[in-house]
C-alpha positions as CSV (number, residue, x, y, z in Angstrom):
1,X,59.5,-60.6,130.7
2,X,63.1,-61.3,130.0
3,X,62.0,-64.3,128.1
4,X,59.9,-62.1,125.9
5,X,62.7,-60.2,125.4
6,X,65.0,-63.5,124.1
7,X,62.5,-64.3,121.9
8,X,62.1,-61.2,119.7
9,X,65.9,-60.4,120.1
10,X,66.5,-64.0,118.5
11,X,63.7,-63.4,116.0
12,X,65.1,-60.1,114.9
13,X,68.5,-62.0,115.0
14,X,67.5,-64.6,112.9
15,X,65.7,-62.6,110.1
16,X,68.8,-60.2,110.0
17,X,70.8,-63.4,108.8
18,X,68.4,-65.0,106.7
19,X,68.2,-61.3,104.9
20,X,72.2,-60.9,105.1
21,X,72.4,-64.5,103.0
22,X,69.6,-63.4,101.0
23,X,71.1,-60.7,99.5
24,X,74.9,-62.3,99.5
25,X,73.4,-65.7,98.0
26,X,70.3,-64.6,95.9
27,X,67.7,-67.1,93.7
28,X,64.1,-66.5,92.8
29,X,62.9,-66.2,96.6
30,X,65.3,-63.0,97.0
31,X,63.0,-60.8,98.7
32,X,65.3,-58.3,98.2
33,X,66.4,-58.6,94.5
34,X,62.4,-59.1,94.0
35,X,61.8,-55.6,95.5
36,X,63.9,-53.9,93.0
37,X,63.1,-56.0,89.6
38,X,59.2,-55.0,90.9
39,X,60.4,-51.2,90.9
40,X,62.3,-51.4,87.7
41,X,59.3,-52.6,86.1
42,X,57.6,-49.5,87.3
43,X,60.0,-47.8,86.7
44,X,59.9,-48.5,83.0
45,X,56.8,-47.9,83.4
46,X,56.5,-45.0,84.1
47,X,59.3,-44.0,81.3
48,X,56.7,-45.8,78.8
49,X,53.4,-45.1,79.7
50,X,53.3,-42.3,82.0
51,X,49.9,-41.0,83.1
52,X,51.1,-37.5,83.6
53,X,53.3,-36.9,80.8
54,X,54.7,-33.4,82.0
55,X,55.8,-34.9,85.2
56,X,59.4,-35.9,85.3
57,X,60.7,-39.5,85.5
58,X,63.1,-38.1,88.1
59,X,60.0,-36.4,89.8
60,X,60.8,-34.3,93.2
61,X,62.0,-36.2,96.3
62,X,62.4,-39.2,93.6
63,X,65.6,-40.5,95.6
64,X,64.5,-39.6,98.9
65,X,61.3,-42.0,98.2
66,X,63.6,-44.7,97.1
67,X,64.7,-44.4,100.8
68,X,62.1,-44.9,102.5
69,X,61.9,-48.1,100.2
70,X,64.3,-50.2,101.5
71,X,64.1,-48.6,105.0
72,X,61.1,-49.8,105.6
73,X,60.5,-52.6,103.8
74,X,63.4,-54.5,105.2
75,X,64.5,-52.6,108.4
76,X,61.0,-52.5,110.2
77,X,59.2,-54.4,108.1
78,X,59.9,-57.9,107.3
79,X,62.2,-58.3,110.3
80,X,59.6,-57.0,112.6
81,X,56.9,-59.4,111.7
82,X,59.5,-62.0,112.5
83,X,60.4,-61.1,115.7
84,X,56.8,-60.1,116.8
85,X,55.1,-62.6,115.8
86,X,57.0,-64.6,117.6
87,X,56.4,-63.1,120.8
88,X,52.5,-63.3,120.2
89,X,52.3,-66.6,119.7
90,X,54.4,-67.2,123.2
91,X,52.2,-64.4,125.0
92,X,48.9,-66.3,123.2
93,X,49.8,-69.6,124.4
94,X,51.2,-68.9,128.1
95,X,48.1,-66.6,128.7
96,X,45.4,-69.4,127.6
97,X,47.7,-72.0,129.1
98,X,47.3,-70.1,132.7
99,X,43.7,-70.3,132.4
100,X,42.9,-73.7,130.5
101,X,46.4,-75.4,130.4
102,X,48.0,-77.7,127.9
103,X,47.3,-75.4,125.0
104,X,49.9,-74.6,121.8
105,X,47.9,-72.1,119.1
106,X,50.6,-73.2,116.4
107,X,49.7,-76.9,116.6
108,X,45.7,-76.6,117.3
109,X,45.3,-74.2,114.6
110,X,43.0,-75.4,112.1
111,X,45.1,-73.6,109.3
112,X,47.9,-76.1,109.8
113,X,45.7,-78.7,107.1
114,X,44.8,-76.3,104.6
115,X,46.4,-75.8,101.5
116,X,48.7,-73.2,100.6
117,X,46.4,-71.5,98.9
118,X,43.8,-71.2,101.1
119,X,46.2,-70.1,103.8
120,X,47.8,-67.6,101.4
121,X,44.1,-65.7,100.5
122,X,42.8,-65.7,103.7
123,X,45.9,-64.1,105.3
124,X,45.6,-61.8,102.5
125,X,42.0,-60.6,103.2
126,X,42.5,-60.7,107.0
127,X,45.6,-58.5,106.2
128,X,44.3,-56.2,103.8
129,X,41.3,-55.6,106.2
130,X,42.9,-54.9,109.1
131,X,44.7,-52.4,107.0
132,X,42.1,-50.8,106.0
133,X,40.9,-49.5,109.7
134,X,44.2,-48.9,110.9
135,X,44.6,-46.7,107.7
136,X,41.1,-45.4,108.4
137,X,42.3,-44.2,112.0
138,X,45.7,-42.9,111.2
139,X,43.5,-40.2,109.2
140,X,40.7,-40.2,111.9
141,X,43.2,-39.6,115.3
142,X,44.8,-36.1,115.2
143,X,48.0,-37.9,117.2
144,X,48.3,-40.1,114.6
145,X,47.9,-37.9,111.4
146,X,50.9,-36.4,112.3
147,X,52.8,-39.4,111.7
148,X,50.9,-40.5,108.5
149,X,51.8,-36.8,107.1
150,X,54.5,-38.0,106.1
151,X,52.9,-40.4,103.0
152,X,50.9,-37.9,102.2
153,X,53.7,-35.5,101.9
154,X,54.3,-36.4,98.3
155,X,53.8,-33.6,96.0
156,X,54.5,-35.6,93.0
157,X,53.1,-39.1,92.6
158,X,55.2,-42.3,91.5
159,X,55.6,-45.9,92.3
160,X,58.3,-45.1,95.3
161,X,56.2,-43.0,97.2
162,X,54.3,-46.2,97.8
163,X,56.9,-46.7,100.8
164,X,57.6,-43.2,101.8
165,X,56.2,-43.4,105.7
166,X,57.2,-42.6,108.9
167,X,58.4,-45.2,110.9
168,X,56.1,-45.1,114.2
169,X,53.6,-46.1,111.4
170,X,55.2,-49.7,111.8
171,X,54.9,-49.4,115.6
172,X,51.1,-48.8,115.3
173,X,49.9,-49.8,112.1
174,X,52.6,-53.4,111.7
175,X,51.2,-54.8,115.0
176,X,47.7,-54.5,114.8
177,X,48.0,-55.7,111.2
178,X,50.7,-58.5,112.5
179,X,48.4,-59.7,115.6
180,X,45.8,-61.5,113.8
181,X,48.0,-63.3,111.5
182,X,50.3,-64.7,114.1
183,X,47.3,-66.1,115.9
184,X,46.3,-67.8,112.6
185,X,49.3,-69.3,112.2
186,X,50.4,-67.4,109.2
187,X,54.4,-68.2,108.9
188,X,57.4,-65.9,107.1
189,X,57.0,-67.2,104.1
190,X,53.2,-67.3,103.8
191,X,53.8,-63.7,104.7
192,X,56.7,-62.8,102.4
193,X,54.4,-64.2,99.4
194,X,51.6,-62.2,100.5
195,X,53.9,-59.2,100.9
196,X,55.7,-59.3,97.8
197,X,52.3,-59.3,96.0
198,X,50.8,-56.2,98.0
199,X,54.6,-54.8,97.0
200,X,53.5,-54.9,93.6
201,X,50.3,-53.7,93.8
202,X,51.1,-50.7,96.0
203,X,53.8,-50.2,93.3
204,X,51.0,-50.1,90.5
205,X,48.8,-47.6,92.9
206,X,51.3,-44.5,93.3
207,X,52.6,-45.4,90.0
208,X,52.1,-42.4,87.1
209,X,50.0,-44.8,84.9
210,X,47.2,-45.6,83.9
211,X,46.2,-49.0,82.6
212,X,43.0,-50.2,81.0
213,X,41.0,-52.7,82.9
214,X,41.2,-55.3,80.4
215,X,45.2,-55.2,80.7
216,X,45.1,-55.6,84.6
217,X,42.9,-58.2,84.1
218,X,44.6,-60.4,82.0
219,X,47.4,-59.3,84.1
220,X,45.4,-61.2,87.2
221,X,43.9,-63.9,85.5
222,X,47.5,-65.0,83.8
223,X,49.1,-65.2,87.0
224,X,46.0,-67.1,88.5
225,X,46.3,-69.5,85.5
226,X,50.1,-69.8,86.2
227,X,49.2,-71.1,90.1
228,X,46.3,-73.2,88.4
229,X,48.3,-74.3,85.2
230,X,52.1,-75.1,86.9
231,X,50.6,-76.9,89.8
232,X,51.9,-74.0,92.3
233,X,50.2,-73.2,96.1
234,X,48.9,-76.7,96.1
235,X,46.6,-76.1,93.0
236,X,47.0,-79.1,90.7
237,X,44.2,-78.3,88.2
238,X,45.9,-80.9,85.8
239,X,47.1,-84.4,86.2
240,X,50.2,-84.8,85.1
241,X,49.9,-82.0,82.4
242,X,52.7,-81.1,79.4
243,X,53.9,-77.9,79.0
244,X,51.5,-77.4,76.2
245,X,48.7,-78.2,78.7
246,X,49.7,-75.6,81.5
247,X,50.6,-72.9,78.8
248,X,46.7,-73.9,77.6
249,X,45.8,-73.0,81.2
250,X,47.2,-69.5,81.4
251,X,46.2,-68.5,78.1
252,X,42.6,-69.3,78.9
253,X,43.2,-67.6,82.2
254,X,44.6,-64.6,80.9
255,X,41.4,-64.6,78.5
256,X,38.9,-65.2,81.7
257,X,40.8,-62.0,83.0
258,X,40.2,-59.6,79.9
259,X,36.5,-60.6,79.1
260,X,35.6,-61.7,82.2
261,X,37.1,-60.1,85.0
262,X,38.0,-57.0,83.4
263,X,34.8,-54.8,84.5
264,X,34.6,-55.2,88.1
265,X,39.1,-54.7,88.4
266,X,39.0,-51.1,89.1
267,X,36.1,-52.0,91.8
268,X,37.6,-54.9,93.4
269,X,41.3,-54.1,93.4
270,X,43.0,-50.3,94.1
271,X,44.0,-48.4,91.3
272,X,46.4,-44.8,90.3
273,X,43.3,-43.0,89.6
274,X,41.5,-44.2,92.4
275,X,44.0,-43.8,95.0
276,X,45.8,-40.4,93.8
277,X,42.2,-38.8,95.2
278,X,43.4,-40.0,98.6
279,X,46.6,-37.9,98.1
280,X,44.2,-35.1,97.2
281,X,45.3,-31.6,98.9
282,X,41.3,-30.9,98.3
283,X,38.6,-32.4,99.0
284,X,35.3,-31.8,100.1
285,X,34.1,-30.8,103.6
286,X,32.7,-33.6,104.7
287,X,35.2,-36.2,104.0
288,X,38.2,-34.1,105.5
289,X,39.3,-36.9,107.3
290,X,40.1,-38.6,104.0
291,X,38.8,-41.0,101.3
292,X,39.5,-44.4,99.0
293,X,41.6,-45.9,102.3
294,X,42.1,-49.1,100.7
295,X,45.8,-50.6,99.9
296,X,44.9,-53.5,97.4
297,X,41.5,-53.9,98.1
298,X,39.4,-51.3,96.7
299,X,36.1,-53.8,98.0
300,X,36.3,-51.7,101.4
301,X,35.6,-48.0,100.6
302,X,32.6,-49.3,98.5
303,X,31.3,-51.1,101.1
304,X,31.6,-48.9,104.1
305,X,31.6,-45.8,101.9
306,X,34.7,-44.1,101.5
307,X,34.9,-44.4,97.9
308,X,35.6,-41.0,95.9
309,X,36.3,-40.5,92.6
310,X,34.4,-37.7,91.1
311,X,36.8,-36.9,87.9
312,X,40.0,-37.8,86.3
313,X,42.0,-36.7,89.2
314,X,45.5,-37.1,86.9
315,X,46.5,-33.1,87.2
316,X,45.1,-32.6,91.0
317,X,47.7,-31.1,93.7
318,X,48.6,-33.3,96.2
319,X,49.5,-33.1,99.6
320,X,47.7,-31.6,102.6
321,X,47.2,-27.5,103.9
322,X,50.2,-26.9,105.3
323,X,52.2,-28.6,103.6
324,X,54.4,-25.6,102.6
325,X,55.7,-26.2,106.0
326,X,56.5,-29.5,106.5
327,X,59.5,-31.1,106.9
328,X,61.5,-32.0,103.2
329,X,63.8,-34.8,104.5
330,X,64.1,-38.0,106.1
331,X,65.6,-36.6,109.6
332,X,62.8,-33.9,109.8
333,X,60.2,-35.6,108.8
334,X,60.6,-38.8,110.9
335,X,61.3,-36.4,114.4
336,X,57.5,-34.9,112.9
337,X,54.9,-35.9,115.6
338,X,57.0,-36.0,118.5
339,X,56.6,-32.2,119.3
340,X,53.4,-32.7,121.6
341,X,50.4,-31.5,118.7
């Protein structure tokens, strides 16, 4: 046990410093300088195009949401998955090697010859699955709701409240979610790319816009075209291209994205006017224990049937009944679920 013990104390350790030199010595893989230029843009955002226009930029518990930002995002987030994973892979491999001997689940992996790119989507599906039923059953277990009240205490939407959680949430939701990617082998900074793109678009899905489908599209399909056109994630779709050649790429890309793409976005990825109806204070009867559970993904609520979007839900209240109640700041809110309900 004590070894257990070493081994997340030293992986906790050894994110802490990576994350101290990150921030004293940043460049372009500044996890932490990436999370704020990705909430300035939504920011301006939200200044520019804002969804609903009566709402203030400032909007309530604005600061208190910006938080919960970096509180969980680096404190039990990132440095958790470190430190964790690293103890699954040692409990993985001494628990098989009992039973069958000889084996190491890093080096027998399959994962370990595919591209980055294959690596870096299916960790994202995997993830963004597993998300999806642990979000499913924090709305499902009455013990657990009471943690998850906290999200869906927002009264007023905006691209910070995409962070605003209690942390038990990482104790619960982090490891289940963390599990299967440690078994597959998925590193820190397989992980940190993944993460910094579900950053963004959990940015894009509290944020007060709205965006048409052909934007988001061209949005996607550039950024695939950038991968595709640069030779980035192990995708070398030219040989020895010029810059004219890769620009070619993404332009064509970014036009795959509007034309093509652009009609099934809003049913394959999340969205602001698909998610603010799972902030909904009302909803119908039958579907009290929530709706539209997905975090990127919107593929999952189709499929299992959880999807809900019966109007423009821009000017609908938010929150939950008793709400009027519940704890307004950080302290209060993060003691919430420890008084026995």
């Amino acid at each position: 046990m004590q070894s257990y013990i070493d081994i997340f104390i030293n992986g906790y350790k050894g994110y802490a410093g990576y994350l101290w030199n990150d921030i004293t010595h940043p460049t372009w893989n500044s996890y932490f300088y990436w999370l704020i230029l990705v909430s300035l843009f939504f920011l301006v955002l939200e200044v520019v195009i804002p969804w609903r226009k009566k709402q203030p930029v400032l909007r309530k518990d604005f600061w208190l949401d910006v938080f919960y930002m970096f509180f969980n995002f680096f404190l039990f987030s990132l440095i958790i998955y470190n430190a964790a994973s690293d103890v699954v892979v040692n409990l993985f491999n001494n628990g098989i090697m009992g039973i069958f001997g000889g084996f190491d689940l890093q080096a027998m992996n399959p994962m370990n010859n595919w591209p980055i790119w294959a690596i870096l989507i299916t960790g994202f599906f995997i993830r963004d699955f597993v998300q999806w039923w642990v979000h499913r059953l924090l709305h499902k277990s009455d013990r657990l709701w009471e943690f998850h009240k906290v999200h869906h205490s927002v009264e007023e939407m905006g691209f910070a409240a995409h962070l605003r959680y209690h942390w038990m949430e990482n104790i619960v939701y982090r490891t289940l979610e963390y599990i299967p990617l440690a078994l597959l082998g998925i590193g820190l900074h397989d992980f940190f790319i993944i993460h910094i793109f579900t950053l963004a678009w959990g940015h894009y899905n509290h944020a007060n816009i709205s965006i048409d489908s052909k934007i988001t599209g061209g949005i996607f399909g550039g950024l695939l075209g950038i991968i595709a056109g640069f030779g980035l994630a192990d995708i070398h779709l030219l040989s020895d291209p010029t810059l004219i050649m890769s620009l070619g790429v993404v332009v064509l890309f970014i036009l795959i994205g509007v034309f093509v793409l652009s009609p099934i976005m809003k049913k394959f990825f999340n969205s602001p006017e698909m998610h603010i109806w799972h902030h909904s204070y009302n909803l119908p009867e039958d579907r009290r224990s929530g709706v539209n559970f997905g975090l990127t993904l919107a593929i999952w609520d189709y499929i299992f049937g959880t999807a809900y979007i019966p109007e423009d839900g821009r000017e609908i209240r938010l929150g939950f009944p008793g709400i009027e109640e519940f704890p307004h700041g950080f302290v209060g809110q993060n003691l919430n679920g420890f008084s026995g309900k």
